[in-house]
N, C-alpha and C positions, 0 to 999 in steps of 0.2 A: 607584614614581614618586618625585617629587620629597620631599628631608626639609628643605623650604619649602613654602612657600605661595606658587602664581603669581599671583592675585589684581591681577590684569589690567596686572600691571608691564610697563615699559617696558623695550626691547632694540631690537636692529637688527639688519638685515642682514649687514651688511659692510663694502662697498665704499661709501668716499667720495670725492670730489676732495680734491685739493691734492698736496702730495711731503712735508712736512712730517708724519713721522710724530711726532714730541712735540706736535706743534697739534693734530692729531688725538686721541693721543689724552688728551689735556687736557679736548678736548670730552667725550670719551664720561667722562671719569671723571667730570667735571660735571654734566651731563644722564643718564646711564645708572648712578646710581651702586650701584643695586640687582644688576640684570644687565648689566654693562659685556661689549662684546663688542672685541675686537681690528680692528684697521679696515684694510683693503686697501685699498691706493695705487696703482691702477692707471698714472694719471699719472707717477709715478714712473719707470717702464722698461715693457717687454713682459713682462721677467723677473715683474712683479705684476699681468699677466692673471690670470683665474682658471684657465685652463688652463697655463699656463705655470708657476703659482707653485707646482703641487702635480705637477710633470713631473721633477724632478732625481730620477735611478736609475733614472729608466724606460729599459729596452732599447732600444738603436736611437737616442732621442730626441735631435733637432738643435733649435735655435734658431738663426733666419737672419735676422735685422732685424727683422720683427713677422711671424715662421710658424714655424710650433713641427707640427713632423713627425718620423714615424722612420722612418729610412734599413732596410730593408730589405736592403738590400745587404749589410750590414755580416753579423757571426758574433754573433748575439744568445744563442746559446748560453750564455754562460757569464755574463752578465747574467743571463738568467733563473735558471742554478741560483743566483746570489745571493741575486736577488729572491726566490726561494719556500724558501729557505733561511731569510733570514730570516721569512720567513712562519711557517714549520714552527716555528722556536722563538719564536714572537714578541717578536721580537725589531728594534726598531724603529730603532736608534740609528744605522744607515747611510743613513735612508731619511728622517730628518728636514726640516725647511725649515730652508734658510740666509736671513741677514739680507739676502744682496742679491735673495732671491723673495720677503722679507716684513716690511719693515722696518717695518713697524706691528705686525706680532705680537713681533719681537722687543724692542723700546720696552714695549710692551704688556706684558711679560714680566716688564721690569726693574722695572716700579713698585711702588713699595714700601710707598704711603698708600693701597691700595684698602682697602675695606670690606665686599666685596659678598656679596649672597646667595647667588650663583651667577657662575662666569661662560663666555663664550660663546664658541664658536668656529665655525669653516668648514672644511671643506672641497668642493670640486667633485662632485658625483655621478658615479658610475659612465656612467651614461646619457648625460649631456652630454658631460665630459669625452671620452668613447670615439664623440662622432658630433662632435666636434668636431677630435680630434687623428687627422690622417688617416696614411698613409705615405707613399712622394713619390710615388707616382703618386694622391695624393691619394682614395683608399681611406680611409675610417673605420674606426679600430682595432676600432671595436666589430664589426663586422660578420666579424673574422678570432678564430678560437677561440678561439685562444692568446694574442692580444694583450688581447682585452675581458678574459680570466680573469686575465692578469697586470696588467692597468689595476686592475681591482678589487682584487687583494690591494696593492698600490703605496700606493691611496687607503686601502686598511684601514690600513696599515702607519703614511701620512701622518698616518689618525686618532688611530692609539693614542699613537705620537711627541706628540701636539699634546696630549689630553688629558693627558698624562702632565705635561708641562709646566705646561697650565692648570693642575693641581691643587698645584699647589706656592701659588697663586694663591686657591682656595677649593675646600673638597674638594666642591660641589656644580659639576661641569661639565654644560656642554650642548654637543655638535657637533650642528650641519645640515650637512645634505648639500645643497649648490644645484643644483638640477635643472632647469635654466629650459626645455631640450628637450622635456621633459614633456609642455610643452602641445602639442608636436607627436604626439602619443602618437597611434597608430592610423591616421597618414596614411604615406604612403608615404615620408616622407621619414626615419620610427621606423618602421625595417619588421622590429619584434622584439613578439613576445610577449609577454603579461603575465607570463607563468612567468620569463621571462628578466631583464624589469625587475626584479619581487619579487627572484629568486636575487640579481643584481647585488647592489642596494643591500645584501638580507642581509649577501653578503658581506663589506661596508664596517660593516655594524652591527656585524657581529662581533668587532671590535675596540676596541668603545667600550663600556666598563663604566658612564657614567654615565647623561645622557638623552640620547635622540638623534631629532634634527628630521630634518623634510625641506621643504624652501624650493622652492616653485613658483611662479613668479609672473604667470602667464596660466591659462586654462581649461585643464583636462583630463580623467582620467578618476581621480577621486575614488577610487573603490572600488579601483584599482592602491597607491595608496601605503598607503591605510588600511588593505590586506592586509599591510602589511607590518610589522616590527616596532618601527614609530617610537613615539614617545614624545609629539610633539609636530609637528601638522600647520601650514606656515605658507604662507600663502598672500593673492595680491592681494585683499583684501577691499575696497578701495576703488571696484574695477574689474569684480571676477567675486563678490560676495558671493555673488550666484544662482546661480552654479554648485558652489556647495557645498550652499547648499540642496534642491538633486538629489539628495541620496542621505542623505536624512535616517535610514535605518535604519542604515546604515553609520559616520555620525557619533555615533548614542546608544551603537551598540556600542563604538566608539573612547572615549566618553566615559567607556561606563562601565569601564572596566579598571583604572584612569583614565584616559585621555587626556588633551592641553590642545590648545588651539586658539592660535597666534598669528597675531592679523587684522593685517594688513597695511591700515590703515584710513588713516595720514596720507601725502597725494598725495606722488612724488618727482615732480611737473610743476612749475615755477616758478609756471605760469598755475594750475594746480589749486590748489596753497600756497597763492597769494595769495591767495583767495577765500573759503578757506575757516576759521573758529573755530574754538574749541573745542567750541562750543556745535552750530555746524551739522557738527562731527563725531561728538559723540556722537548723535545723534542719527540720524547712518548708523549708526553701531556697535549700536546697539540695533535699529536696522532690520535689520542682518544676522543678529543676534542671535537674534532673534525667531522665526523659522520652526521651529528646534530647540526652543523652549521648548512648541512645539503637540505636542510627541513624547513626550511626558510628563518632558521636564527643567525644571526650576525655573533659574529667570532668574538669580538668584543662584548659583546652583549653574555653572552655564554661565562669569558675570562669574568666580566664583574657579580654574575650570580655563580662564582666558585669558591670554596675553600681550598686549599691540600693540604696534606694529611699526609703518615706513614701510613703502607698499605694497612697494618694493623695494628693489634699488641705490638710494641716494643722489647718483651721479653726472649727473645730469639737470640737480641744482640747482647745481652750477656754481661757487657763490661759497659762504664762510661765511657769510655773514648769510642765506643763503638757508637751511644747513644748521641754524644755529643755529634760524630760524622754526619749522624741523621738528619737532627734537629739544625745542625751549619746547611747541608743542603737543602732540607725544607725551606729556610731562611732565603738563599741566594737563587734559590728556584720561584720564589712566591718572589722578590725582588727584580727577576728576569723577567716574568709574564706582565709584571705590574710597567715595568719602564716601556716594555714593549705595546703592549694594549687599550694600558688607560693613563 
């Protein structure tokens, strides 16, 4: 695990509004200055969708105004022996992100006053990504053999590229994997296996030497990701806290390896924001808290293998004063648990 202490600090997602990647991220070095994460600007282009921004080398792959598909038609042949080429040596240097799919990460990159204890990164999961990006007859990569195996080593590749970079940065990195499909897990519209989920993501783990999340941010089936070899479970805890507390034998085991838990506790709703304190946040967070401590883990114990988080994306709230409201309460909430716990 980690050679820090997460002790219930604050980080984030991702994805914010605006196009200004120096605005951005100005904010996070300011409010996130412990685990600063890189910020994707969707608003910016299509090119910084989350499918789109982690798609350049992929075989086949078009972008057409805002639809990002691969041409089948074409001779993908000699793409893939690239792609698993550089797989085999790993060897990531052709398969990196460029400025115009990540102009928040590359800003991100250049800054030269951070501080931090760790810092954060993204990439798309295997699972979404591949039931997302279809072919033109609009077919989901994931469900053809050869494309879902070469989406995953593309995203592993994506990974290793990016940590390699973050750590010029701080040699303590973290990539999540954003998996938002997830919560469709088990209906017919994920019509894959848990064997299949686990191998995917594996696959993408395997390129990441340092910690590695995984970002859900609706219900799903707990004991799929916890099988797998994350470091760091994060999830809507504002929304679904009870559905983590389902599988409370599953979370002491995660815990104890060590795991950490990042709650996704401060609302991305503008109505939710507005409503709520610091005060009447902690106070969910220790509500969600709680049910694991009845499993024989101790409450402190729990506060220092945590992160918080915004339940999700940022792009809800729309304006910065709205983002700023956010990232001020993430701050004096992660400040609250910390004076109080540890």
């Amino acid at each position: 695990m980690a050679s820090f202490d997460f002790g219930c600090r604050p980080t984030m997602i991702g994805t914010m509004p605006g196009t200004d990647p120096a605005a951005a991220c100005a904010l996070v070095k300011r409010y996130l200055k412990d685990i600063p994460a890189w910020p994707q600007l969707p608003e910016r282009s299509f090119r910084e969708n989350m499918y789109a921004q982690y798609s350049e080398g992929f075989p086949g792959v078009v972008i057409e105004g805002e639809r990002i598909y691969v041409d089948r038609s074409q001779d993908l042949n000699g793409p893939l022996e690239k792609l698993y080429a550089a797989y085999v040596a790993n060897d990531p240097a052709d398969f990196g992100i460029s400025a115009g799919y990540a102009a928040g990460l590359h800003h991100f990159l250049g800054m030269t006053d951070l501080n931090p204890l760790a810092v954060k990164g993204h990439v798309t999961g295997p699972v979404s990504w591949g039931l997302t990006v279809t072919d033109q007859d609009r077919k989901p990569v994931l469900y053809d053999e050869t494309l879902a195996d070469a989406a995953a080593k593309l995203l592993r590749l994506k990974a290793t590229w990016m940590e390699g970079e973050l750590s010029k940065l701080s040699r303590n990195t973290i990539i999540f994997l954003d998996e938002p499909y997830m919560s469709s897990f088990g209906s017919a519209f994920v019509a894959i296996s848990k064997e299949k989920v686990q191998a995917l993501i594996g696959e993408v783990f395997g390129g990441i030497k340092g910690l590695k999340g995984v970002h859900c941010c609706g219900n799903t089936d707990w004991s799929v990701l916890l099988g797998t070899g994350l470091d760091i479970l994060s999830f809507d805890a504002y929304n679904y806290a009870g559905s983590l507390a389902l599988y409370p034998a599953e979370v002491k085991r995660f815990l104890g390896r060590p795991g950490a838990i990042a709650w996704g506790i401060v609302p991305n709703s503008p109505e939710n924001l507005a409503k709520e304190s610091v005060d009447s946040l902690k106070d969910r967070l220790e509500e969600a808290m709680a049910p694991f401590t009845r499993n024989g883990i101790r409450f402190r114990d729990l506060v220092a293998q945590s992160l918080v988080t915004p339940s999700c994306t940022l792009m809800p709230l729309k304006t910065t004063e709205a983002v700023v409201r956010a990232f001020e309460l993430l701050n004096d909430l992660s400040q609250a648990m910390r004076s109080r716990y540890l």
